[in-house]
C-alpha positions in Angstrom: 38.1 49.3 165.3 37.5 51.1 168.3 37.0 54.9 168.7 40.4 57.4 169.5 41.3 60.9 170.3 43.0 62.4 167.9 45.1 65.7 167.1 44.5 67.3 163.7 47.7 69.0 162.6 46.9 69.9 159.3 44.3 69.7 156.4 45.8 68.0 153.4 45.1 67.7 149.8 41.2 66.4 149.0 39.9 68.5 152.3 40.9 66.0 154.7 42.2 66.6 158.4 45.5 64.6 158.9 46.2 63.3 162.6 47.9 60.1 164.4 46.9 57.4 166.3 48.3 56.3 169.0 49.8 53.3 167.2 51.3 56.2 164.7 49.8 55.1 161.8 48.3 58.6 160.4 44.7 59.2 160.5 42.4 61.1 157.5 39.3 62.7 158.8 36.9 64.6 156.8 34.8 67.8 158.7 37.7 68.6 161.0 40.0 71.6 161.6 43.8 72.2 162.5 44.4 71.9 166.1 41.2 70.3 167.2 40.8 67.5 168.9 38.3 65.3 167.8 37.2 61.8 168.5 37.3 59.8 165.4 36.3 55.9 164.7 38.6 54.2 162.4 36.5 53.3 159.6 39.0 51.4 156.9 42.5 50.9 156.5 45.1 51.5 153.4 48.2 51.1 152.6 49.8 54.2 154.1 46.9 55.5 156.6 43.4 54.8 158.1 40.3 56.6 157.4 38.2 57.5 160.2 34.8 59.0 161.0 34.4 62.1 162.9 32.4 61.4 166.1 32.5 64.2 168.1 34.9 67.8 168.2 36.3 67.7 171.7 38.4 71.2 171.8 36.5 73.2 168.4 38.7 75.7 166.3 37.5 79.4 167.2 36.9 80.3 163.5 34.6 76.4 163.5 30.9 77.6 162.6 27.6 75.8 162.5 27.2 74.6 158.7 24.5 76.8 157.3 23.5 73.5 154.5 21.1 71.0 157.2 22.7 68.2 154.7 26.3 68.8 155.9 27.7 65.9 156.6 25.3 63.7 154.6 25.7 65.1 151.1 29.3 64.4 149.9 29.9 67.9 148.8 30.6 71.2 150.9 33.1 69.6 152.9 34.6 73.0 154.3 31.0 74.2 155.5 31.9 74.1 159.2 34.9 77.0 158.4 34.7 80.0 158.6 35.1 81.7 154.7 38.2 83.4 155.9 39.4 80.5 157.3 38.9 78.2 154.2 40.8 80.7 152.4 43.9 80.1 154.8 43.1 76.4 154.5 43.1 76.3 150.6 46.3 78.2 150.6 48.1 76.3 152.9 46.9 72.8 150.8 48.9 74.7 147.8 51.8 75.4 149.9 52.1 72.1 151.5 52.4 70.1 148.0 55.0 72.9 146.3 56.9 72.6 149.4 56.5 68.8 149.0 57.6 68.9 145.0 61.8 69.3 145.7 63.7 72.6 145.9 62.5 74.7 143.0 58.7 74.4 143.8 59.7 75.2 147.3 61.1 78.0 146.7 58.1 79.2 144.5 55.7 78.8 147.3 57.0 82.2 148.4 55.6 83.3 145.2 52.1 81.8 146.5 49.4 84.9 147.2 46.8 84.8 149.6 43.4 83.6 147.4 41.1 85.8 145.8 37.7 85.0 147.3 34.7 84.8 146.0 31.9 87.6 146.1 29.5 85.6 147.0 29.9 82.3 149.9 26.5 80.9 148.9 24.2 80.7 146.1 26.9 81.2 143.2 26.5 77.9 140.8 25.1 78.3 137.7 24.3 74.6 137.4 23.1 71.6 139.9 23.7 68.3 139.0 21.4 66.1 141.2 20.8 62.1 141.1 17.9 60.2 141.5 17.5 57.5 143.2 15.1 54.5 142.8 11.9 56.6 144.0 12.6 59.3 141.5 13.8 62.0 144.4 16.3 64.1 143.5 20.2 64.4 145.8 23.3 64.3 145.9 25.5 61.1 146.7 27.1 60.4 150.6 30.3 61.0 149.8 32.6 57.8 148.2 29.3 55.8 148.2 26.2 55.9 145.1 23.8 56.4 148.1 21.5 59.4 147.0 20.6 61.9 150.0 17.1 63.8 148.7 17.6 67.1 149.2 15.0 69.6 149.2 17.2 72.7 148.6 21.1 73.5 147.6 22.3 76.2 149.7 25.0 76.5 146.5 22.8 76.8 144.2 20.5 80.3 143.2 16.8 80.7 144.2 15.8 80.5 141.1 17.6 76.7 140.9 15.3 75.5 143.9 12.1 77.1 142.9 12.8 74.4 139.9 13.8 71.8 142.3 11.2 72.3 143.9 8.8 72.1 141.0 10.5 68.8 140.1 9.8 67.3 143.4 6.4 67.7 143.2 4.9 68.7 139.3 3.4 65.2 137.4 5.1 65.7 134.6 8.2 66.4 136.1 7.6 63.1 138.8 7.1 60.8 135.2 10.5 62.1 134.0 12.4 61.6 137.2 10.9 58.1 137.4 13.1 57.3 134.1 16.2 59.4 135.3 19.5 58.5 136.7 20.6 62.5 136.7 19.4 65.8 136.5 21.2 69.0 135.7 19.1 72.8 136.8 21.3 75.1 134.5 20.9 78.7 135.2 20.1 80.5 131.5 21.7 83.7 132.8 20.8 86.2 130.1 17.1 84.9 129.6 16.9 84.6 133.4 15.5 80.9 133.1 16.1 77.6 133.5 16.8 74.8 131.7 16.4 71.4 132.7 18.6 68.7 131.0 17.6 64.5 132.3 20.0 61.7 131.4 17.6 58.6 131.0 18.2 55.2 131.2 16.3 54.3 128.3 16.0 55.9 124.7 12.9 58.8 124.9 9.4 57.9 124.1 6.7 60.1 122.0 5.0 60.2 125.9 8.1 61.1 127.6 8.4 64.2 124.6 5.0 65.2 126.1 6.3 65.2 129.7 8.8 67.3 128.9 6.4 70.0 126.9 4.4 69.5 129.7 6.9 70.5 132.2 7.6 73.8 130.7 4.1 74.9 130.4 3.2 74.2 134.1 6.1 75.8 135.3 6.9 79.2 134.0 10.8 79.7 135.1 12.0 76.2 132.9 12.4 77.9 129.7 13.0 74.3 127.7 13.8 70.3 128.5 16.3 68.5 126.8 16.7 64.5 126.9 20.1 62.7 126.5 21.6 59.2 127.2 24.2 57.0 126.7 22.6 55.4 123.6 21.1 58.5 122.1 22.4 62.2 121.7 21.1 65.4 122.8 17.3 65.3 122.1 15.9 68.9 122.4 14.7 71.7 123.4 11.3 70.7 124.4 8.8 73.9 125.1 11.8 76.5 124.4 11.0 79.9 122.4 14.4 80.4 122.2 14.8 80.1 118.6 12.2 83.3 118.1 14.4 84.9 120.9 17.4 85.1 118.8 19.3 81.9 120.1 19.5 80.0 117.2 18.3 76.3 117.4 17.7 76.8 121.3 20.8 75.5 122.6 22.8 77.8 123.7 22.9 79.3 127.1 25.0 82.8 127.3 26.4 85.0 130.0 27.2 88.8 129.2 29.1 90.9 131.3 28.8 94.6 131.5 32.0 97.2 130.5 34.3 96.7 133.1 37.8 98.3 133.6 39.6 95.3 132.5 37.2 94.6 129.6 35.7 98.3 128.5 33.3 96.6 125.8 32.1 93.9 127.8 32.2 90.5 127.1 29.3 88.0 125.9 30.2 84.2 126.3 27.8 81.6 124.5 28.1 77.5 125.0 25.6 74.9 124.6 23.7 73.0 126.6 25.6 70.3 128.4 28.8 72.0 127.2 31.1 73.2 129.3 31.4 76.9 131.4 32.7 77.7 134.6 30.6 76.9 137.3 30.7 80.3 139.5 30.4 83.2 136.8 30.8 85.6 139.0 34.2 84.4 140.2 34.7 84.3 136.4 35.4 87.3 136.0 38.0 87.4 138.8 39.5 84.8 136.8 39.7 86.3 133.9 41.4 89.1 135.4 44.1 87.1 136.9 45.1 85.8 133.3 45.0 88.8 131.7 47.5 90.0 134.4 49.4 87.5 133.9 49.3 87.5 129.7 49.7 90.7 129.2 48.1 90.7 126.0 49.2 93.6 123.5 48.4 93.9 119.7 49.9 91.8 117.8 50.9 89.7 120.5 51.0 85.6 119.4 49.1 83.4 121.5 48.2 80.0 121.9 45.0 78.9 124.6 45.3 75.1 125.0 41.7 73.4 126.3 40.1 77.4 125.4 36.7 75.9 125.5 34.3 78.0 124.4 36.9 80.8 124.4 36.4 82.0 128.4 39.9 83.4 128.0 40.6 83.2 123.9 38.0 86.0 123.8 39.0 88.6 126.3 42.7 88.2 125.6 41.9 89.1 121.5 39.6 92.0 122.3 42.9 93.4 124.1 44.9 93.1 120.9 46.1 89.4 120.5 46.5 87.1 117.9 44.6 84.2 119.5 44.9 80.0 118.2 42.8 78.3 120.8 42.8 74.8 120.4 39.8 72.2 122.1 39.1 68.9 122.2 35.3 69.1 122.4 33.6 69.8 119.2 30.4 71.7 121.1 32.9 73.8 122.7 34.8 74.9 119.7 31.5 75.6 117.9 30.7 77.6 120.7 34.0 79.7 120.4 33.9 80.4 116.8 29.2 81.4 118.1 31.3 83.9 120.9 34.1 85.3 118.3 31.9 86.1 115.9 29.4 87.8 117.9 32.3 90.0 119.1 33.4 90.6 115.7 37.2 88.8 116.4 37.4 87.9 113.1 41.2 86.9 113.1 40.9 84.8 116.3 40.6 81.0 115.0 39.6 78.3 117.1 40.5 74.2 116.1 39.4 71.2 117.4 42.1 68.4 118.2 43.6 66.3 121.1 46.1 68.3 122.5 49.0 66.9 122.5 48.5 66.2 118.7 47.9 70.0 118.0 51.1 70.7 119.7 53.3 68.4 117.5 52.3 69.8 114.8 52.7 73.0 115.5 56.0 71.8 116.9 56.8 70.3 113.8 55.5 73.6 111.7 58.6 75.8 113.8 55.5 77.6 115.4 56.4 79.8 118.2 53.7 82.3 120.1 54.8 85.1 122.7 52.1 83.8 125.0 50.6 80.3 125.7 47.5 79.7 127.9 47.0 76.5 128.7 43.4 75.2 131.4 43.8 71.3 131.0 41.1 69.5 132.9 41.8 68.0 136.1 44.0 65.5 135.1 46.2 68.3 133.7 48.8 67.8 131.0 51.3 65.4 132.0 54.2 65.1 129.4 53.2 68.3 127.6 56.2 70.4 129.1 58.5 69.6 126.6 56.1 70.2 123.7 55.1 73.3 125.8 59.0 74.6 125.9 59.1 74.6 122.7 56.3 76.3 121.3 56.7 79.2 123.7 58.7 82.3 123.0 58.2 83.9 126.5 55.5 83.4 129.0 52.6 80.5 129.6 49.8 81.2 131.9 48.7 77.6 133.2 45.4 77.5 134.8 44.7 74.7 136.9 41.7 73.0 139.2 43.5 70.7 140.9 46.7 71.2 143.1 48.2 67.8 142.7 48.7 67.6 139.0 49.5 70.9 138.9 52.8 70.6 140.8 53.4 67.4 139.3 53.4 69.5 136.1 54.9 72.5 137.6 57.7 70.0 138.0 57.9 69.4 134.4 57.5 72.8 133.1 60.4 74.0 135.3 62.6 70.5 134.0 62.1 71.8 130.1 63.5 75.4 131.0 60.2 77.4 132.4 60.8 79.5 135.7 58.2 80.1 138.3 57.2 83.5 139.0 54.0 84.0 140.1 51.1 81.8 141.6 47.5 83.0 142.0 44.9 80.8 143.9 41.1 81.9 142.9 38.3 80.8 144.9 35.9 79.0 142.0 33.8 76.8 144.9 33.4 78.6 148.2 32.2 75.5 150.8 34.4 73.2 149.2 38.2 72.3 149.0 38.6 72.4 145.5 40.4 76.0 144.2 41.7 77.2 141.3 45.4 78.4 140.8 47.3 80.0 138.1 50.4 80.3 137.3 52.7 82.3 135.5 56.0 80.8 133.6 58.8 82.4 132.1 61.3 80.6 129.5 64.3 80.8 131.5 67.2 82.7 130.3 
């Protein structure tokens, strides 16, 4: 197909730039900006529009930058580098607004309940993890985007200095080249409170007594990798290899935790605990931002009922009992809800109880046990919860708080929610991952009268 100048009206959901041929048929373009011109190559065609490649900008956006990341454009992440951060705040925003004011007349009327995002304090350097591949030399990257190609990377302008010192390290320690060799992914997590690394390698193969060596190995020749863990798809979790953590306090070594000081929203702090490969939010920083929000929104009182849905290791459980709340979080994920009982206990929540179950099962139950709670929380994963609104409407006595990654689903749900009887009154994006299109919104609900 042969190259064509464009017009980019709008970015859409997934980050894309949305334009027309001159045929009609619309055009998807990754990199671009509202109101540029740009000169794109069709590159493959579907059912309702083309994809293109960007070739060149022809009339550039005033708020267009230079990416700082030299691997813009190669790596598939960061797709919002070449925006300014004010700008991918306005972008982000408008995504949001464009699918409520796509999802029929109630959501369009609550996109004038949409506030500008919260952004992040820091642009750059604000993951507390880096998942790399490795390709078939062993080097470490990150995929072209919607293709298994690995682009070796030498650096990760997300990630924190201390995350490329160990990158660094990988690329070039023996120990660490033997590991890589047997790799198909790495994860760099950021040990906040020890102020270490840990390195966790999925294998393709089941761990050998010299592969155990490698990994002690590793750790002793570089002093910022606290300990190695080794997992698979036909073996579990194998570790920590070289770790004092144990003689540190930590238990068996596999936990990684994240304490925040007093603040004015949480005056004795808060200390969050999850395992190694578990799950946490990403930006911790921003965490806190996001915790805010739902609090906000919960308005948690003592002896207020409440019910967190996918709580995880308690990120919001916790925080919303220490202000008074009777807290039932309910998780999937049996490391998580270990995790959550670990972070409870530590804060001395004794009534807060954490189960694990599949959701939807928890919630007939409960429906079926005449529970009610004065608040529900609810973070699904990026699917979100579809046909959980009726469950949902009948649990809750008065508000739910939904928390969502991913704008789609949550309109699709939105949708839902407001069908079993909720009302819309507030929506809250939060910037979790600065560089990217992805953000975070919550919502608040109301039973309507």
């Amino acid at each position: 197909m042969q190259p064509e100048t464009i017009l980019i009206s709008k970015i859409v959901n997934g980050g894309f730039g949305l334009g027309h041929a001159l045929s009609g048929q619309v055009v998807l373009v990754r990199h671009v900006l509202p109101g540029e011109a740009v000169l794109v190559t069709p590159l493959e065609k579907k059912k309702n529009h083309l994809l293109a490649r960007l070739d060149e900008v022809l009339s550039p956006h005033r708020q267009r930058r230079q990416p700082p990341c030299p691997y813009a454009g190669q790596c598939g992440g960061c797709d919002f580098q070449h925006a300014d951060y004010a700008l991918q705040l306005q972008l982000k925003k408008a995504v949001v607004a464009e699918l409520l004011l796509r999802g029929g007349p109630t959501l369009a009327a609550a996109a004038e309940a949409l506030a500008d995002p919260l952004g992040a304090p820091l642009e750059l350097h604000y993951r507390q993890r880096l998942r790399l591949r490795v390709d078939d030399r062993g080097r470490l990257g990150f995929t072209r985007f919607q293709s298994h190609e690995v682009v070796p990377v030498a650096a990760c302008l997300l990630g924190g200095e201390m995350h490329n010192r160990v990158l660094s390290a990988l690329a070039t320690l023996p120990a660490a080249r033997t590991l890589c060799q047997l790799a198909e992914e790495v994860e760099i997590l950021d040990n906040p409170d020890r102020g270490q690394a840990v390195v966790l390698l999925r294998l393709r193969r089941k761990p050998r007594p010299a592969d155990i060596s490698a990994a002690r190995a590793l750790c002793g020749a570089f002093a910022e990798i606290e300990s190695v863990f080794l997992h698979g798809s036909g073996f579990a979790l194998q570790g920590p290899y070289g770790a004092a953590a144990s003689a540190a306090g930590q238990g068996d070594g596999r936990t990684l935790v994240q304490s925040y000081a007093p603040s004015a929203t949480l005056p004795e702090g808060l200390s969050l605990g999850w395992e190694v490969g578990g799950f946490c939010q990403v930006n911790l920083r921003q965490n806190l931002t996001l915790i805010d929000t739902v609090l906000d929104f919960c308005q948690p009182g003592q002896g207020m009922s409440l019910l967190d849905l996918y709580c995880g290791m308690g990120n919001f459980s916790l925080p919303l009992a220490m202000r008074g709340a009777r807290v039932h979080g309910i998780e999937g994920q049996a490391s998580a809800i270990r995790s959550a009982g670990a972070n409870a206990m530590r804060a001395g929540l004794s009534e807060t109880r954490f189960e694990q179950s599949p959701i939807h099962q928890a919630c007939d139950r409960l429906v079926a046990e005449g529970r009610r709670f004065d608040c529900i929380v609810i973070d699904p994963p990026r699917q979100g919860a579809p046909e959980l609104a009726p469950r949902l409407a009948q649990l809750a006595a008065g508000r739910l708080v939904y928390i969502s990654c991913d704008p789609a689903t949550l309109c699709r749900d939105l949708q839902q929610l407001v069908a079993a009887g909720f009302a819309i009154r507030r929506l809250q994006p939060v910037d979790m991952f600065p560089q990217t299109h992805h953000i975070e919104t919550v919502a608040l609900l109301e039973k309507a009268s």
